[in-house]
N, C-alpha and C positions, 0 to 999 in steps of 0.2 A: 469632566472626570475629576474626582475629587484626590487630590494629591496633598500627602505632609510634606510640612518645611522643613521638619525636621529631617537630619539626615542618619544614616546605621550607626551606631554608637562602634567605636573603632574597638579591634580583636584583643586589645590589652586589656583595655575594661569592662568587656563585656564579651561571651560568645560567641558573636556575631561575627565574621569575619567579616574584612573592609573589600570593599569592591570598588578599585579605583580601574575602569575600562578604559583601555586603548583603542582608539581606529584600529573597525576590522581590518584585516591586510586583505590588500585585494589577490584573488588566487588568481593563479595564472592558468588553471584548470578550468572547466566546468565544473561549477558545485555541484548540480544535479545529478551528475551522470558520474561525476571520478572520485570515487570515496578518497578521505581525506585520512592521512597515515597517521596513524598514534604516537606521536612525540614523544609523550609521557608516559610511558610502560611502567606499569605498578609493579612494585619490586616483590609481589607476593606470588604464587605458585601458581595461580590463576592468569592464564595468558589473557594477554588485552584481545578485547572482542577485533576481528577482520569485517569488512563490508567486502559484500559481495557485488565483484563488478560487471554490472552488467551492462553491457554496451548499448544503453538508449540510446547515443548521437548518432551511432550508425544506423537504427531504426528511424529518428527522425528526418535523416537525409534522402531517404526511399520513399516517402508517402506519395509521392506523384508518380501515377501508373509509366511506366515505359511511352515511347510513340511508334506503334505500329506504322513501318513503312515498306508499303507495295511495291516490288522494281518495274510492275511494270504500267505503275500510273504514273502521270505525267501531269505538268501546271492546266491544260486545258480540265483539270479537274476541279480546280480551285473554286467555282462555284457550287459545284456540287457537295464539297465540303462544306463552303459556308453555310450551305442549306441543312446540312446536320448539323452542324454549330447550335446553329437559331432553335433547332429542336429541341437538341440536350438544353439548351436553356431554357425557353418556355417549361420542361419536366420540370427543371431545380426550380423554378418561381412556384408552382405549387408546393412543394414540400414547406412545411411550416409556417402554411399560409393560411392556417384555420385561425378564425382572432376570439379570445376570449369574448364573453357578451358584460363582462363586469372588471375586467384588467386587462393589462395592455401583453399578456403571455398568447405567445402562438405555441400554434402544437404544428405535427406533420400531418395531421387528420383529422376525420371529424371524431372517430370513436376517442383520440387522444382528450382533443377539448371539450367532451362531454366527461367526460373522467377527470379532465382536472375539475371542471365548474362544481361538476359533484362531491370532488376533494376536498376544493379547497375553497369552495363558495359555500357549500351544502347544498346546491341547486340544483335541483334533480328534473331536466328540463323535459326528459322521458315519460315523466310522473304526472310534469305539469300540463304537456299536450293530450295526454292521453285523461287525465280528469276534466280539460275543457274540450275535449270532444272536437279537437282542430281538426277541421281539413288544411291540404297542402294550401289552401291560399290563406288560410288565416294563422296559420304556422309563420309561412315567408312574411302577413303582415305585423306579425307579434315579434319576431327576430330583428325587422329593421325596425322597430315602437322603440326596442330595449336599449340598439342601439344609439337612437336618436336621443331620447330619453336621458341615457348614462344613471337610471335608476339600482339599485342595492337589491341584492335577490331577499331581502325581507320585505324592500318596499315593492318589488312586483308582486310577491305571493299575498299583498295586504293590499294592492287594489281591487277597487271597485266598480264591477262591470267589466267590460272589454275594450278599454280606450284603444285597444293596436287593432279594434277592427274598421277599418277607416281604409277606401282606396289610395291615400297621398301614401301610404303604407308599403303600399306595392315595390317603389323605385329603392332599389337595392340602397342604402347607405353606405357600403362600401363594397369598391369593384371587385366584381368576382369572389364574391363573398359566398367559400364554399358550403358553410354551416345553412346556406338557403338551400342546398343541393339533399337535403335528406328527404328520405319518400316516407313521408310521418302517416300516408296515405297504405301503406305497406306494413303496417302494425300488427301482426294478428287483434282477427276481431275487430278491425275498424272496414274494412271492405265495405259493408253495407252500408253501415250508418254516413263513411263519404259519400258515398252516391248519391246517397238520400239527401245528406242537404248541399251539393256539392253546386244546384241552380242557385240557394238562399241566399252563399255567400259572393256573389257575382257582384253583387248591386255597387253601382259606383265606376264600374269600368265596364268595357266593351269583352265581347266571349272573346273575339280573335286577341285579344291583350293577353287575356287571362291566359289562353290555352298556350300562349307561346311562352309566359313565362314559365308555367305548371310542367309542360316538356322540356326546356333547358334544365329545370330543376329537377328532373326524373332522375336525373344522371349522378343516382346515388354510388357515393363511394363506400359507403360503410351504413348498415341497419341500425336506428338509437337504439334498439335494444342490446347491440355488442358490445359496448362500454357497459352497460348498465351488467351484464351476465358476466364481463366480465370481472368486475369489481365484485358481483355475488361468488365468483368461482374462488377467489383470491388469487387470481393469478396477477406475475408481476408483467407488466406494460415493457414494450423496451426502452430501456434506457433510466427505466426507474429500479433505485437501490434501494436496498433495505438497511446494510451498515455501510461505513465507511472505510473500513478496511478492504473491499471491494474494489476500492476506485484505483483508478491508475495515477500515476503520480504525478504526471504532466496537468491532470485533472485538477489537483489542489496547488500547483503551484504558487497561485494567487495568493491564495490564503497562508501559505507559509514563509510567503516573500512579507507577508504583511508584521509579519517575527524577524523578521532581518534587523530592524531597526532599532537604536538601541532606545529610543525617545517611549516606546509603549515599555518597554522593560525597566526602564525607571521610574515611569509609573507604579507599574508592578511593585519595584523595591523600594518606594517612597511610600508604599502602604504598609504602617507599620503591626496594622492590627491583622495582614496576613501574612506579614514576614516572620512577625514574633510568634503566632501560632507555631509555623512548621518546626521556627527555631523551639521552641519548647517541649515541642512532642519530637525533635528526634535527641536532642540533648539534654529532654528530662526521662529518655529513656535510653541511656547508651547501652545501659545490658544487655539488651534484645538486639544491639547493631555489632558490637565492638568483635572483631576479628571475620563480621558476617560480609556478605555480600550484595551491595545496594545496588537497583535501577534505578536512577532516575530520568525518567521518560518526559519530555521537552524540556530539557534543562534550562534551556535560554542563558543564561547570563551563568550559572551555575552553581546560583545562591543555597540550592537545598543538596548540591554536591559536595557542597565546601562543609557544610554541619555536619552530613554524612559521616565526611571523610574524619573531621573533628573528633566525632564519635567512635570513631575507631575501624573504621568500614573499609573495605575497601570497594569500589563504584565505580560503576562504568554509567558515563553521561551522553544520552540521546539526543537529539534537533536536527531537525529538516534543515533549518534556517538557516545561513550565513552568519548569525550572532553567533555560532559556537566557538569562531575564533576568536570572539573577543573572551569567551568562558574559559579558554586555551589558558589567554593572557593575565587572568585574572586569579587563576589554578596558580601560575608561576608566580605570580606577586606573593601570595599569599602562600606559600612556599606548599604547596599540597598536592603536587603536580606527579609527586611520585604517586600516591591514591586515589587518583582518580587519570580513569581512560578514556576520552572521546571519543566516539563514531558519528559521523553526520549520514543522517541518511531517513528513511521513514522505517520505521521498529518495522512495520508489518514486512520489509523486502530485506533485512540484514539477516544475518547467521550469527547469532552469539553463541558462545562456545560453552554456557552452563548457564544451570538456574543458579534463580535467585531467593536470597533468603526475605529481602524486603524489595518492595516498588513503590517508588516515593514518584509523585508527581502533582504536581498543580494545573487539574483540567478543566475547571470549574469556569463557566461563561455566565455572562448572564442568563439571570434564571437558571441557573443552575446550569442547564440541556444544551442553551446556546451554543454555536461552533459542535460540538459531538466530538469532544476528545475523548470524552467518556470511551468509545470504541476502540479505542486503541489500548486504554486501560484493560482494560478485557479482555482484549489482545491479551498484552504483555501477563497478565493475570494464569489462562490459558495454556498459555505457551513456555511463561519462563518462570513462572513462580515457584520454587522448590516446596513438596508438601512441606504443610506447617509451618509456609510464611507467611509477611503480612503484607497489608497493602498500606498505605498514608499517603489522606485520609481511608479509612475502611468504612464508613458510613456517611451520609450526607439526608437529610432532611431539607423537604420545601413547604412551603409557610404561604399563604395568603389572608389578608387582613383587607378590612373598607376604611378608603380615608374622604377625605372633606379637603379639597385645595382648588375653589372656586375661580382662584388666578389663572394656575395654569389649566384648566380646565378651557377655559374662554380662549387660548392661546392654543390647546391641543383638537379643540371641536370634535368631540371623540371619532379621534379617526383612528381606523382600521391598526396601523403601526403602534407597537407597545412602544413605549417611552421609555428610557434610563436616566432616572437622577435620583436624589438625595430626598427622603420626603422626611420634612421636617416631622418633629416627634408630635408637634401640635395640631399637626393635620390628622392623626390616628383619629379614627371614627367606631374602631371595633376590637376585638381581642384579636388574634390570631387562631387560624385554623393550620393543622398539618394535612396536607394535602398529598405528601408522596413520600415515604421513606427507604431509603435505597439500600441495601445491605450488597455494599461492594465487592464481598467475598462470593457471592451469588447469583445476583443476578446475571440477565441476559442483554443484549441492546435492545429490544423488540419492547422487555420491560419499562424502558421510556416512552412507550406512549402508554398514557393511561388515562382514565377519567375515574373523576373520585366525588363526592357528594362532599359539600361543606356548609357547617353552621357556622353564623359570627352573630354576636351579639353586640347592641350600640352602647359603649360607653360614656356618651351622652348624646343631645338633642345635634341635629345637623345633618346636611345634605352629604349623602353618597353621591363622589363624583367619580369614582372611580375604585378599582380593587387594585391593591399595591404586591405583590409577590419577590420571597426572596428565599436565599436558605440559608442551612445552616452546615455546616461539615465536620464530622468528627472523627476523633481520633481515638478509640476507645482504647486506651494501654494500658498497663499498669499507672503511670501517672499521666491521665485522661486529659485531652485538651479539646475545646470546645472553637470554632472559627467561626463565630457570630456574622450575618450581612445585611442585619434586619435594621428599622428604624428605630431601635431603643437602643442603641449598641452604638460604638464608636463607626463613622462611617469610613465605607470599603471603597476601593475603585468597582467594585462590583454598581454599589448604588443598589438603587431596589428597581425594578422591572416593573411600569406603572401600566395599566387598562383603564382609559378612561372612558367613560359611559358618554352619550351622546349628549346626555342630559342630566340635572342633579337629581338626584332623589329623595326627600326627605323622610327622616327617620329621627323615633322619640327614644332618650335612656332605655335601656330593656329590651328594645326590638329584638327581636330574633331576624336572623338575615339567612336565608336559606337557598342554597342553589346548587348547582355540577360546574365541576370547572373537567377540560380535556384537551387534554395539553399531544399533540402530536408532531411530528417532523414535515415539513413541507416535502413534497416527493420528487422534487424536480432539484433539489437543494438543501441535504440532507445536514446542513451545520444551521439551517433557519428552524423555527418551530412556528407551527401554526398553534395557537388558543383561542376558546371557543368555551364563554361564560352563560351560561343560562340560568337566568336570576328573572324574578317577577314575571314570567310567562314570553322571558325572549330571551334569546340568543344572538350575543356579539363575538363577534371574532374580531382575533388581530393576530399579525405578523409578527416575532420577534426575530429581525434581520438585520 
């Protein structure tokens, strides 16, 4: 992560106020569960926001059913217990035992892991038995091929011939390998045609092998066409979300334990090219703040509550995270503690007591979408925004550009996972495209997934090893602020969010470089984004997680 040396210019000389943090104090509470009281009541007419408490820990102490007990059985039953023991367990050892055929993700089923592979692979494995005219034995021998293999659902749909029709095929690759259990033989419209060649494909092993394995295999759990109809219907799968405001909070824990600490927040505040952004745009617009009323939603440290408050505001300051009492301590250094109010808690489960006239927050992940704070924005948009306020930033743009970095190219082997670093200015290979612009006063979350056509042109001769993506965020106000994170610009802790191709490409001055890029949310883990570049008559994907 790229960090300044430099440190905030102190509140006498400059706007900025000084953030000198304290060790959090450790609560003697549960943070999660005990809203944490406002110390500092703003001396203005506006009551300090309450959280609302809801007693999780006494929910978390119940999750284990009661134990029904009989008076009138006795220890001579203790075997017959253990016997239903051994049962309910064998049941849980299925659940989630379906294995991806290209990652190491299981599902509860087979319809689940034919829906992800199709999600998130593109691999439409329904499409692919059904245009090679599989019967159930050359299904089961193409399923343990893929296995064995460890091949990429481009390089199976680009072989040649049927290398998985081979009896060494037959022996399961992994035990109890339910994804062999589908009746691909039960397809509409394939009835006949198995029959028909159902002798051809024998060759290599014995009938009685065959038939015994083809009958354990009957024992379908789920039709390949119910994933596939189901992904046509749009209905949602269980346990797959569309936003994150949705989730329970025990859910994201993880993720906002990962803001507790104060080492990524000074990161954060040692990047001066997005510290001085927010400071500029709320302090080169005090008229639009001065006597109003600010959100600012994940405050962290409480660096764009303390300009706020500067500006005349008075603010109430949000976080999940345990940093908020070091933001407490750092309110009262900087003598501001009477304008601004604390709540710790997640926006989507508190009660605040009035809108607001601004929502100031800093959501912005890599690639812009990463993590999906964005949702909560929206939220608070939504819910607490008073008509005719603003948001900061209120617009953001994303950018993709072709670079030329044959180093780390050879060091990334373009694998599947997008990169974060710094791409030097000398590695640019093409103009930039915009690729997604976001008007935050409008949109939806759903409006994040999108695919968008892009031209780039080669500003000189050199190898495409990769497509580099980043954005930009703006602050459209009367005095406009602009928070660059691209490679011509001073660099961000953001970085650029790199795709490297598997191989270089070369390309002359003038090229025109033409392709879709489509950018969507992984569905099993909605703060990852899946991308998916189709350029030169192929399509790569990668994770950004």
């Amino acid at each position: 992560m790229s960090n300044s040396d430099g440190e905030m210019p102190p509140l006498e000389d400059d706007p900025t106020p000084v953030l000198h943090p304290t060790p959090a104090p450790q609560p003697t509470h549960t943070p999660n569960t005990t809203p944490v009281p406002n110390t500092t009541p703003a001396p203005h007419s506006t009551p300090a926001p309450q959280l609302t408490n809801t007693p999780q820990s006494t929910l978390t102490t119940t999750n284990t059913p009661p134990t029904c007990h009989n008076p009138d059985s006795s220890s001579d039953d203790d075997d017959d217990d253990s016997q239903w023991l051994e049962i309910e367990e064998e049941g849980e050892e299925e659940k989630g035992s379906v294995a991806c055929l290209f990652c190491e993700t299981t599902e509860r089923d087979n319809s689940a892991i034919l829906a992800h592979m199709l999600d998130s692979h593109g691999f439409d494995l329904v499409g692919f038995v059904c245009r090679a005219n599989m019967d159930q034995v050359k299904y089961i021998k193409l399923i343990n091929y893929v296995r064995v293999s460890e091949y990429s659902p481009e390089e199976i749909l680009n072989l040649k011939g049927t290398p998985w029709d081979s009896a060494t095929h037959l022996v399961p690759v992994l035990k109890d390998d339910l994804l062999l259990m589908f009746d691909v033989e039960g397809l509409p419209g394939r009835q006949e045609e198995v029959e028909e060649d159902m002798g051809k494909s024998c060759e290599g092993a014995s009938r009685d092998e065959l038939t015994r394995i083809v009958l354990r295999q009957r024992e379908v759990m789920q039709r390949l066409l119910q994933a596939a109809a189901c992904l046509a219907d749009g209905k949602q799968q269980e346990g797959w979300e569309r936003s994150l405001v949705d989730r329970r909070p025990e859910e994201d824990e993880g993720y906002f334990n990962s803001y507790a600490h104060f080492d990524i927040h000074h990161e954060m505040l040692s990047d001066r090219v997005r510290t001085e952004a927010y400071r500029d745009a709320i302090l080169g617009n005090t008229e639009l703040l001065k006597g109003k009323r600010v959100l600012d939603l994940g405050c962290g440290t409480g660096i764009l509550s303390l300009f706020s408050a500067k500006a005349g505001a008075t603010v109430t300051a949000v976080d999940m995270s345990d940093v908020i009492y070091q933001a407490m301590d750092i309110a009262r250094e900087n003598k501001m503690e009477k304008a601004i109010s604390f709540c710790k808690g997640r926006l989507e489960d508190l009660e605040l007591p009035a809108k607001y006239h601004c929502i100031v927050s800093e959501w912005m992940g890599y690639f812009l979408l990463f993590e999906g704070m964005l949702d909560s924005v929206l939220y608070a948009r939504d819910h607490h925004l008073a008509p005719g306020g603003i948001l900061m930033p209120n617009r953001c743009s994303l950018h993709l550009l072709a670079i030329e970095d044959l180093d780390e190219l050879h060091e990334a082997k373009g694998g599947k996972e997008a990169s974060t670093d710094v791409v030097k200015e000398a590695c640019v290979l093409t103009n930039a495209a915009q690729i997604a612009d976001f008007n935050l006063m409008t949109i939806q979350p759903s409006d994040t997934e999108f695919s968008c056509p892009f031209t780039l042109t080669a500003t000189r001769d050199g190898q495409i090893t990769g497509f580099a993506g980043y954005f930009d965020a703006h602050f459209d106000l009367p005095c406009p602020v602009t928070l660059p994170t691209g490679p011509h610009a001073t660099p961000t802790h953001w970085k650029q969010t790199i795709f490297y191709l598997p191989n270089p490409h070369p390309v002359t001055k003038g090229e025109v470089v033409s392709g879709t890029i489509s950018v969507r949310r992984k569905r099993r883990e909605l703060r990852s984004l899946e991308v998916s570049i189709t350029w030169a008559d192929q399509t790569f994907r990668y994770l950004v997680e």
